[in-house]
ZADREN-542442 format. One record per residue (C-alpha): residue number from 1; x, y, z; residue in three letters. Coordinates in steps of 0.5 Angstrom, whole numbers. Each point is the difference from the previous one (the first is absolute). Layout:
ZADREN-542442
+-----+-------+-------+-------+------+
| pos |    xx |    yy |    zz | code |
+-----+-------+-------+-------+------+
| NUM |     X |     Y |     Z |  ALA |
...
+-----+-------+-------+-------+------+
This chain:
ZADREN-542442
+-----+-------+-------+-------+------+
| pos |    xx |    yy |    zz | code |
+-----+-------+-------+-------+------+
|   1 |   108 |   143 |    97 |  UNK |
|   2 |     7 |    -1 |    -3 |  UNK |
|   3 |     1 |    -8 |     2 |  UNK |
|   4 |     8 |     0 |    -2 |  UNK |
|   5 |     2 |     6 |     6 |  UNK |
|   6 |     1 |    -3 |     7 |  UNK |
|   7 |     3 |     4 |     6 |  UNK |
|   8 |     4 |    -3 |     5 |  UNK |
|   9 |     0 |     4 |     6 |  UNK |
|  10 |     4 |     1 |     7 |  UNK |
|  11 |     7 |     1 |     3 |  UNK |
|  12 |     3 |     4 |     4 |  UNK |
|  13 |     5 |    -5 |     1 |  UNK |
|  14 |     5 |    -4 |    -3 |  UNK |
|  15 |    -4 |    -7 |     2 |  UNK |
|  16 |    -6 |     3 |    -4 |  UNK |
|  17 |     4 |     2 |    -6 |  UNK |
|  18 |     2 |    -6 |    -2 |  UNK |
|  19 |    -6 |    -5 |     0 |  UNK |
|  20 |    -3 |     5 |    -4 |  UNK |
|  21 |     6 |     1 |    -5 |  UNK |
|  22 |     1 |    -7 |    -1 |  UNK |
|  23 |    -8 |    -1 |    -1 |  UNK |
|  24 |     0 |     6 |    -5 |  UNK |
|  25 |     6 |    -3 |    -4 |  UNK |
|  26 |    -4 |    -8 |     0 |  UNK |
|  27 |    -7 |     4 |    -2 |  UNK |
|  28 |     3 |     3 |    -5 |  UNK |
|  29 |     3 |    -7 |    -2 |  UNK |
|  30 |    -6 |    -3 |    -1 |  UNK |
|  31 |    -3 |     6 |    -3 |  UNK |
|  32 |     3 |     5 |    -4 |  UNK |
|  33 |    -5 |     5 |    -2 |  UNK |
|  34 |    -1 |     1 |     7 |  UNK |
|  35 |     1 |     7 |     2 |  UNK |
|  36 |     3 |    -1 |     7 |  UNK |
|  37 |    -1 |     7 |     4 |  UNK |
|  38 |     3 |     0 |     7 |  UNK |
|  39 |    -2 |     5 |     7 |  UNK |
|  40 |     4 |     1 |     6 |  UNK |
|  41 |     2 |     4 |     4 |  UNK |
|  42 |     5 |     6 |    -1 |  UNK |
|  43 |     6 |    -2 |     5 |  UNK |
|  44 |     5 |     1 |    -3 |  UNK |
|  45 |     2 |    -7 |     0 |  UNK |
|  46 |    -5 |    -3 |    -4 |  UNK |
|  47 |     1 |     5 |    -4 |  UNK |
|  48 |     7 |    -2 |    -2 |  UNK |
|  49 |    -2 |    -7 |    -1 |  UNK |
|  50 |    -6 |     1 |    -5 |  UNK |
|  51 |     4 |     4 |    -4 |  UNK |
|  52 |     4 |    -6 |    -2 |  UNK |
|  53 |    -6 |    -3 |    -2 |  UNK |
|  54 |    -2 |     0 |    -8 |  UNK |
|  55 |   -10 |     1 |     3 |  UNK |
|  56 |    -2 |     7 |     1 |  UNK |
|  57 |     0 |     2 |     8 |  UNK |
|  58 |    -3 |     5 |     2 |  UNK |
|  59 |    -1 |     3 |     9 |  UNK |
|  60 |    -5 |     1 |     4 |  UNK |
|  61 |     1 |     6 |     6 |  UNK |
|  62 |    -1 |    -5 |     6 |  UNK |
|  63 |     3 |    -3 |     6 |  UNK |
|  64 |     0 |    -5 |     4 |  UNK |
|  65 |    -6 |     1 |     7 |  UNK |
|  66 |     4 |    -4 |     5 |  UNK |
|  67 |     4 |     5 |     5 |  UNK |
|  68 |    -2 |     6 |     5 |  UNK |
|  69 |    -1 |     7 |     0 |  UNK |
|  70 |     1 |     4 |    -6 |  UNK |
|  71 |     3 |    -6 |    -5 |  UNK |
|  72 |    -7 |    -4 |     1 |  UNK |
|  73 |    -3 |     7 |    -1 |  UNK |
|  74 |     3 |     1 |    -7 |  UNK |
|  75 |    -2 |    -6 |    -2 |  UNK |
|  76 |    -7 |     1 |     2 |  UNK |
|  77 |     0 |     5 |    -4 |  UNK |
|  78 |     4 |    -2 |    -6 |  UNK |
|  79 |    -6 |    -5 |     0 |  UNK |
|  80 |    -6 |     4 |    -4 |  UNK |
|  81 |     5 |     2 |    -5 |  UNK |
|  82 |     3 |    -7 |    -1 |  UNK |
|  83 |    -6 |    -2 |    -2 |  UNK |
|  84 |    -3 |     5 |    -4 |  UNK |
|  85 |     6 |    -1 |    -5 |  UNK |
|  86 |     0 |    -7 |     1 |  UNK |
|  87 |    -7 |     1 |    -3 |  UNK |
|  88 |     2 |     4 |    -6 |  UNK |
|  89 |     5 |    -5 |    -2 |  UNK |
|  90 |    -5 |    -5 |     0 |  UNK |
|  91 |    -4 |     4 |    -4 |  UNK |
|  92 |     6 |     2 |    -5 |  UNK |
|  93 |     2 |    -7 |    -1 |  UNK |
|  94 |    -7 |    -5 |     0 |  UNK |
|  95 |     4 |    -5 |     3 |  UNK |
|  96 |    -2 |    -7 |     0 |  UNK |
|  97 |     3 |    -3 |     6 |  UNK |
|  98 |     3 |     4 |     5 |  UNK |
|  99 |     5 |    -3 |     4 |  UNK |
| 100 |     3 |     1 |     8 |  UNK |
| 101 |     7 |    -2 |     2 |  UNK |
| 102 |    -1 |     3 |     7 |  UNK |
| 103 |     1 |     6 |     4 |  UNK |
| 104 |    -2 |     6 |     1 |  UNK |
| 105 |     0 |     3 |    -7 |  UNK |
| 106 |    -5 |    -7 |    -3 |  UNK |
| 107 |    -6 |     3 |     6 |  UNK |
| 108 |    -3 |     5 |    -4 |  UNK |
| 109 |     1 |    -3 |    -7 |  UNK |
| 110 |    -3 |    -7 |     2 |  UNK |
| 111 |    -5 |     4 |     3 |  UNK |
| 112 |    -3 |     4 |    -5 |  UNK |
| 113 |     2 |    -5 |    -6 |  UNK |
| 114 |    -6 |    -5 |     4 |  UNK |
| 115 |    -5 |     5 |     1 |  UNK |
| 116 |     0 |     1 |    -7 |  UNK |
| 117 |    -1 |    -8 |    -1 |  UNK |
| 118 |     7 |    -1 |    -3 |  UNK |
| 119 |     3 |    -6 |     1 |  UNK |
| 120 |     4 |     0 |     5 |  UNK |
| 121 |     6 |    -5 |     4 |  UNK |
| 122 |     5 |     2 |     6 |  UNK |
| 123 |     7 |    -4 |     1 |  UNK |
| 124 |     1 |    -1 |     7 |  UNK |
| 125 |     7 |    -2 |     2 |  UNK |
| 126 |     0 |     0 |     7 |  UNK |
| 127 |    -3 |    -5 |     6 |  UNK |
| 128 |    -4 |     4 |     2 |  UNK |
| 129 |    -3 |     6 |    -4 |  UNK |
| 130 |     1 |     7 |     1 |  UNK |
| 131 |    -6 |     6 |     1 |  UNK |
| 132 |     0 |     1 |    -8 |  UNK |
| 133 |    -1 |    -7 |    -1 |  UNK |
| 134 |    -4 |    -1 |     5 |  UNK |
| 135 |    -5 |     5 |    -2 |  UNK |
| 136 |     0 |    -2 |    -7 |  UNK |
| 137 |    -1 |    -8 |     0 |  UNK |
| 138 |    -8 |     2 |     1 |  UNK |
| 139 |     0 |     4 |    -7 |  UNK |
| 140 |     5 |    -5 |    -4 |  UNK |
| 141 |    -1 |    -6 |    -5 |  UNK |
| 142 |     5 |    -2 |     2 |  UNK |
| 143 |     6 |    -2 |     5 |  UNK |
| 144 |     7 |    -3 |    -1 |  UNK |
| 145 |     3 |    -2 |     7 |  UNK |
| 146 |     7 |    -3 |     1 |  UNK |
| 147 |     0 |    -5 |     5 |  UNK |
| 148 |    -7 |    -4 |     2 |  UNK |
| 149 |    -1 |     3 |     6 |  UNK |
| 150 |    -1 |     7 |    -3 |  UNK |
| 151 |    -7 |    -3 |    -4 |  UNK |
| 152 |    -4 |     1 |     7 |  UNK |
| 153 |     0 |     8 |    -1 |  UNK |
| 154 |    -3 |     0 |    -7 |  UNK |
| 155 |    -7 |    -5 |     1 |  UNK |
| 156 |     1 |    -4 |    -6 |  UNK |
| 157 |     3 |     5 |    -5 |  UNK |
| 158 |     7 |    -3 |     2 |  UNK |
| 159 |     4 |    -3 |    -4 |  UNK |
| 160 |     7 |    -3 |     1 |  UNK |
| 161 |     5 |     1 |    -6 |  UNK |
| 162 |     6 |     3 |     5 |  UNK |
| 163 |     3 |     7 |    -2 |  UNK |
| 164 |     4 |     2 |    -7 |  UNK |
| 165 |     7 |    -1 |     2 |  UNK |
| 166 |     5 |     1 |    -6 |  UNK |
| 167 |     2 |    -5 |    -4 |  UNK |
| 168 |     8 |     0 |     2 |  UNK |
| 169 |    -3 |    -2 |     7 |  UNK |
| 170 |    -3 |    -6 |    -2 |  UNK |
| 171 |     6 |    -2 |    -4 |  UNK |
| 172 |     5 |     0 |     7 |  UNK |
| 173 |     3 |    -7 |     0 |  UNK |
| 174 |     0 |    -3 |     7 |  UNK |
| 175 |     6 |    -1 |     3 |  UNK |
| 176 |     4 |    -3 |     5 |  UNK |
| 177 |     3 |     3 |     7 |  UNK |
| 178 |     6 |    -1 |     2 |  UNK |
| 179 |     6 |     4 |     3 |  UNK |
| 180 |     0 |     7 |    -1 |  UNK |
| 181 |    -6 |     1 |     0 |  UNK |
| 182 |    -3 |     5 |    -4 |  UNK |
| 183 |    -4 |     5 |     3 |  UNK |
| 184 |    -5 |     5 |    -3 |  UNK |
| 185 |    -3 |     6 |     5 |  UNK |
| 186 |    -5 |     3 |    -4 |  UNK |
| 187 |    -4 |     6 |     4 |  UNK |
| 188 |    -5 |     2 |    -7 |  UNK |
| 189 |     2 |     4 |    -5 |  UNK |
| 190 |     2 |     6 |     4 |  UNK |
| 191 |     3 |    -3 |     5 |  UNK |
| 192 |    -1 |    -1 |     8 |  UNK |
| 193 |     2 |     4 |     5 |  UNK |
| 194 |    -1 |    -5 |     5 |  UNK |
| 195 |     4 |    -5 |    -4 |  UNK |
| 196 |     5 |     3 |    -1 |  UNK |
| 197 |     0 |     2 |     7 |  UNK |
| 198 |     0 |    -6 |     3 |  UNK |
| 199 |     6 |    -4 |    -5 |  UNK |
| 200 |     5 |     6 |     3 |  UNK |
| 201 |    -3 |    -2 |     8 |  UNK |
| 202 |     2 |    -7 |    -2 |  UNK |
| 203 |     6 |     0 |    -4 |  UNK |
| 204 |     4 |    -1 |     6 |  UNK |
| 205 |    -4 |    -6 |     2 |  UNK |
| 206 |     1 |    -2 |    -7 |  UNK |
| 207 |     8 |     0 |     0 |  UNK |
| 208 |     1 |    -8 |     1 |  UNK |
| 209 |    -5 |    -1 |    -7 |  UNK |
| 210 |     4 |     4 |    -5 |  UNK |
| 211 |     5 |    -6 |    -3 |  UNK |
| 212 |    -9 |    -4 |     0 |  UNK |
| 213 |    -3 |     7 |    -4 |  UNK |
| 214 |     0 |     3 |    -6 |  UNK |
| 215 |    -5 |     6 |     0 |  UNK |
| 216 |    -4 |     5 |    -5 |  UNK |
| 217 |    -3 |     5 |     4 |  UNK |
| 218 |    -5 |     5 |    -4 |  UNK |
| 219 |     0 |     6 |     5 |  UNK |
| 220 |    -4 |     5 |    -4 |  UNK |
| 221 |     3 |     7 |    -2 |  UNK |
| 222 |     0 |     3 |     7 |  UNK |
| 223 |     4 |    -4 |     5 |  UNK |
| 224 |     5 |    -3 |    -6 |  UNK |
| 225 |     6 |     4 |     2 |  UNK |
| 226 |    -1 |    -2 |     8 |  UNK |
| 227 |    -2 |    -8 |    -1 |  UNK |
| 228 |     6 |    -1 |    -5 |  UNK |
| 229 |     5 |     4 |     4 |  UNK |
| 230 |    -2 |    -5 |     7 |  UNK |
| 231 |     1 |    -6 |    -4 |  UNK |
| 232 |     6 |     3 |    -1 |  UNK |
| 233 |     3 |     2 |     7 |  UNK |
| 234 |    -3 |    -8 |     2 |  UNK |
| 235 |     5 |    -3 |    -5 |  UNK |
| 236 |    -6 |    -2 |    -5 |  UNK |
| 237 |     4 |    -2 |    -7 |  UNK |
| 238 |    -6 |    -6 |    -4 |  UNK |
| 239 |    -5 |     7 |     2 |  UNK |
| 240 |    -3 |     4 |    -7 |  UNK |
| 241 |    -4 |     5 |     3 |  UNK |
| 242 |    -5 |     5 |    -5 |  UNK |
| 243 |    -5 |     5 |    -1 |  UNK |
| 244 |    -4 |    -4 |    -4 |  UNK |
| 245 |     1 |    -7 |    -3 |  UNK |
| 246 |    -2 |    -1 |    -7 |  UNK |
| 247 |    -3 |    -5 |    -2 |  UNK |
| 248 |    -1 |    -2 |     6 |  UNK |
| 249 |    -2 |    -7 |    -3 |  UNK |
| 250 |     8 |    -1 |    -1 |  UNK |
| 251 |     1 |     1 |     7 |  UNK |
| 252 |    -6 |    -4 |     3 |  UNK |
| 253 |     3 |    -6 |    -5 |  UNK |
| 254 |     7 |     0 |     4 |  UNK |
| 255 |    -2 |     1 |     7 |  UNK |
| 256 |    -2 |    -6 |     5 |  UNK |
| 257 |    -4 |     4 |     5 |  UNK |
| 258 |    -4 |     7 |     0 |  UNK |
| 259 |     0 |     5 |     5 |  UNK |
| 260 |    -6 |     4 |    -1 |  UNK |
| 261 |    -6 |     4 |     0 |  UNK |
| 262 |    -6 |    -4 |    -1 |  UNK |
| 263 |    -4 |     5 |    -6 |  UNK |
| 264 |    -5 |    -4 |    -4 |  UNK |
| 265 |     4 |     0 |    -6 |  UNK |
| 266 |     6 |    -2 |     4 |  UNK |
| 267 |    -3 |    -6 |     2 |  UNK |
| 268 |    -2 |    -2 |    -6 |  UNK |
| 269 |     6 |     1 |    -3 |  UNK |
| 270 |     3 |    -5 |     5 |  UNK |
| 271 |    -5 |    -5 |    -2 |  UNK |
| 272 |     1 |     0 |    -6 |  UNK |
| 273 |     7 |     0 |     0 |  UNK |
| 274 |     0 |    -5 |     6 |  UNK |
| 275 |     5 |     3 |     5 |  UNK |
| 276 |     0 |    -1 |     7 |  UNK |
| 277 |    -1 |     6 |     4 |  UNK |
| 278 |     0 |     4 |     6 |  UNK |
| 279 |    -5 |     5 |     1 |  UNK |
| 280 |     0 |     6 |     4 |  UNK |
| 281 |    -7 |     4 |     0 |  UNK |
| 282 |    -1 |     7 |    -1 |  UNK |
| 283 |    -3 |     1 |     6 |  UNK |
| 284 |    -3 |     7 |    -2 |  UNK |
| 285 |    -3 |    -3 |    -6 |  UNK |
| 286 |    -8 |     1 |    -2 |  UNK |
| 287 |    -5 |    -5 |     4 |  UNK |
| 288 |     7 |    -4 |     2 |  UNK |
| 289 |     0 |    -3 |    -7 |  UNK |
| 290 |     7 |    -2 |     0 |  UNK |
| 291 |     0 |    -4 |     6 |  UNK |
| 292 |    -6 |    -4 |    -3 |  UNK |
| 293 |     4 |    -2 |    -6 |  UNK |
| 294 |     7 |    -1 |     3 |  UNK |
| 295 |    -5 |    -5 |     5 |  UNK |
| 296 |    -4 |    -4 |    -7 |  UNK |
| 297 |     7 |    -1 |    -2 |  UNK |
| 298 |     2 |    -2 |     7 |  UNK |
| 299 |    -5 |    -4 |     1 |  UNK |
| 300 |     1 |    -5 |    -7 |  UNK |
| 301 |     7 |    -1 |     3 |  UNK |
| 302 |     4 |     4 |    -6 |  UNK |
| 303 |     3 |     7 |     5 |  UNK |
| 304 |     0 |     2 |     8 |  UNK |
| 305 |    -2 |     5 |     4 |  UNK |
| 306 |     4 |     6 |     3 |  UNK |
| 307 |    -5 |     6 |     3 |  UNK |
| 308 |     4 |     7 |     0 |  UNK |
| 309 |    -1 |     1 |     7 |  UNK |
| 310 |     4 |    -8 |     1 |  UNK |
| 311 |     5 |     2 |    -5 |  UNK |
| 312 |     6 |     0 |     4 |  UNK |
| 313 |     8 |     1 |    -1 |  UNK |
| 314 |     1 |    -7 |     2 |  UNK |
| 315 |    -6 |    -3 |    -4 |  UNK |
| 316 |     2 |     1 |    -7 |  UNK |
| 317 |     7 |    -4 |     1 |  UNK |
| 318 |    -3 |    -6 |     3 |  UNK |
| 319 |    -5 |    -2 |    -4 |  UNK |
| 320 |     5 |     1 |    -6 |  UNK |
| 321 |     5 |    -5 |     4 |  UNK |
| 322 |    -7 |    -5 |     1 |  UNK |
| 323 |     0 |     1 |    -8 |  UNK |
| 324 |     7 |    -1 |    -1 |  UNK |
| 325 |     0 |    -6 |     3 |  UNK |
| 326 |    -7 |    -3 |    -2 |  UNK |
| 327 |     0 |     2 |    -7 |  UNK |
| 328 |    -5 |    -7 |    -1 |  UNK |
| 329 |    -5 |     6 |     4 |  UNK |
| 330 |     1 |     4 |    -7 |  UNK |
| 331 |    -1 |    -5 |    -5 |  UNK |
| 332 |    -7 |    -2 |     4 |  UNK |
| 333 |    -1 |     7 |     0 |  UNK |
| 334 |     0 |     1 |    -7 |  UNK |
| 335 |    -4 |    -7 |    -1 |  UNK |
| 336 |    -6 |     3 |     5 |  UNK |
| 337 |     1 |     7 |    -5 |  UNK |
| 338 |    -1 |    -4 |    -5 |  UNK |
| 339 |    -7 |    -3 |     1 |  UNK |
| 340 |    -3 |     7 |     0 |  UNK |
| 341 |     3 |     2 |    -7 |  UNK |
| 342 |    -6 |     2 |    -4 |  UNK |
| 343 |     2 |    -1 |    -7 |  UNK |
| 344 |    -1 |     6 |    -6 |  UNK |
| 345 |    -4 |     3 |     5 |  UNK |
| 346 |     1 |     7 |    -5 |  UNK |
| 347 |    -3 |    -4 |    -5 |  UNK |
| 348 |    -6 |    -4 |     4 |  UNK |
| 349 |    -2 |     7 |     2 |  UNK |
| 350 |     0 |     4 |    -6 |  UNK |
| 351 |    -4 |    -6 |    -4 |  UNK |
| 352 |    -5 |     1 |     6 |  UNK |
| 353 |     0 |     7 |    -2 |  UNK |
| 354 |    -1 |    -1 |    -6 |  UNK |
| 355 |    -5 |    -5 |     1 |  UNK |
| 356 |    -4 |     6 |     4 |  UNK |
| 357 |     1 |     4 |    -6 |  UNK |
| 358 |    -2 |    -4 |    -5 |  UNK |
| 359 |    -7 |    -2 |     4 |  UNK |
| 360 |    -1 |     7 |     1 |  UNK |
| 361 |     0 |     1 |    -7 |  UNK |
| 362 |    -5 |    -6 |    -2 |  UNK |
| 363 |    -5 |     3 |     6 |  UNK |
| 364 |     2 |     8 |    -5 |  UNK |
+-----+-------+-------+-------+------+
């Protein structure tokens, strides 16, 4: 067994991407000799964002099981050769330690890694897990959860060490609200319809706030021209509207309030940044995830709640006023956040990762 390969494994979206990323880099801090291989899925996105990494990245023929008719029968029968080369892999590299971020692309991979009595530790960064996770919690050593409430689901293998933002997250300085507020409206990193959608159904209720606002909208590449010409017709001056803001970091650190999705890692980032936020579950999102988490965040205090079925034209606006004109409501906020922040959750994680991988090689 070569005790210095690990596998980090998962994907498919940007929220499992970056955790593992961020805990490749600390790994690999801690311990450079080691050889870090990646496998995940073969969207085209991941594929762009693993391309930028210096550890070898390698893709699984595999898709996600959720979903009807021919999507779900393509991913059932993508399964056997998933785990065939998942299999061949584990063969060729002999790692030490296999490590799964989430996502689909990690099911297989974990899997066959456990059978073949591997050291073994899955990330889970949602409240509640997903099928994947779910199915692997039986066979992992262990299991790293983000919020307390998830370490019922892994019977003893749980432990919380949070999910690895990047470092500029943490390094965001609290501010203090006031008049303009500055508002970040985020939908993930390609965008939401449904957001941009329903900021242009509120503009016209907006018109009495624009002296109190400043807004950067993130649009994501399709809608921009159609966002940003609305905002234009609205007589919006203090707006920037993007594609993509990058880093992201630098416009978290201006903003006094985010308008967002509810992804993991978006939740993790606003904690570990401590800013306020109100979150808009993606109500198609697999098991509702995202819903659980906007709600572990609401409940501690640090963000509010708006389903997409109560998202409103007129909604939005008034919130905002509430805001604008309580902006103790955001400093409280922000503190609430504040008591959920795991500190160097990517260091904690990977000297747990570590800690499996040395006792594996005493048991050698």
């Amino acid at each position: 067994m070569n005790k210095t390969t690990i596998i980090i494994s998962g994907g498919g979206t940007g929220g499992h991407l970056y955790p593992a990323v961020v805990l490749g880099q600390k790994l690999k801090e801690l311990k450079p000799e080691a050889d870090l291989v990646y496998i995940g899925s073969q969207r085209a996105v991941e594929k762009k964002i693993m391309s930028e990494q210096s550890l070898t990245y390698l893709t699984l023929p595999v898709e996600g099981l959720k979903g009807r008719g021919f999507k779900k029968l393509r991913g059932l029968a993508l399964l056997p050769l998933a785990f065939i080369k998942s299999l061949a892999i584990i063969a060729k590299y002999k790692p030490g330690l296999v490590i799964g971020v989430g996502g689909f692309s990690s099911g297989p991979v974990v899997l066959v890694a456990s059978i073949l009595k591997r050291p073994t530790l899955i990330l889970e960064q949602n409240v509640v897990p997903g099928f994947t996770n779910r199915l692997l919690s039986h066979l992992t050593d262990r299991a790293v959860v983000s919020f307390p409430s998830s370490l019922q689901y892994f019977k003893g293998k749980g432990v919380l060490l949070g999910n690895p933002v990047r470092p500029e997250f943490y390094e965001i300085r609290r501010r203090q609200p006031g008049k303009p507020l500055t508002l970040l409206i985020f939908g993930g990193s390609q965008g939401s319809k449904f957001l941009n959608d329903r900021i242009i159904d509120s503009l016209p209720y907006l018109g009495g706030l624009r002296d109190s606002l400043v807004i950067y909208h993130q649009t994501g590449d399709k809608d921009f021209n159609r966002v940003k010409e609305a905002y234009s017709r609205a007589g919006f001056e203090r707006v920037t509207v993007s594609p993509y803001f990058s880093p992201m970091s630098d416009y978290l650190a201006a903003a006094d309030l985010v308008l967002g999705r509810a992804g993991a890692t978006t939740c993790a980032e606003l904690i570990a940044a401590a800013r306020p936020a109100i979150l808009v579950p993606f109500a198609a999102a697999a098991d509702n995830h995202q819903e659980w988490n906007a709600r572990e965040l609401e409940r501690a205090g640090g963000a509010e709640v708006i389903l997409e079925k109560d998202f409103k034209p007129d909604l939005l606006p008034a919130r905002l006023k509430f805001y604008i004109d309580n902006p103790q409501a955001l400093s409280q906020m922000a503190d609430n956040l504040g008591k959920l922040r795991q500190e160097d959750s990517a260091g904690r994680i990977a000297r747990l990762a570590l800690d499996l991988l040395q006792s594996a090689e005493r048991k050698g």
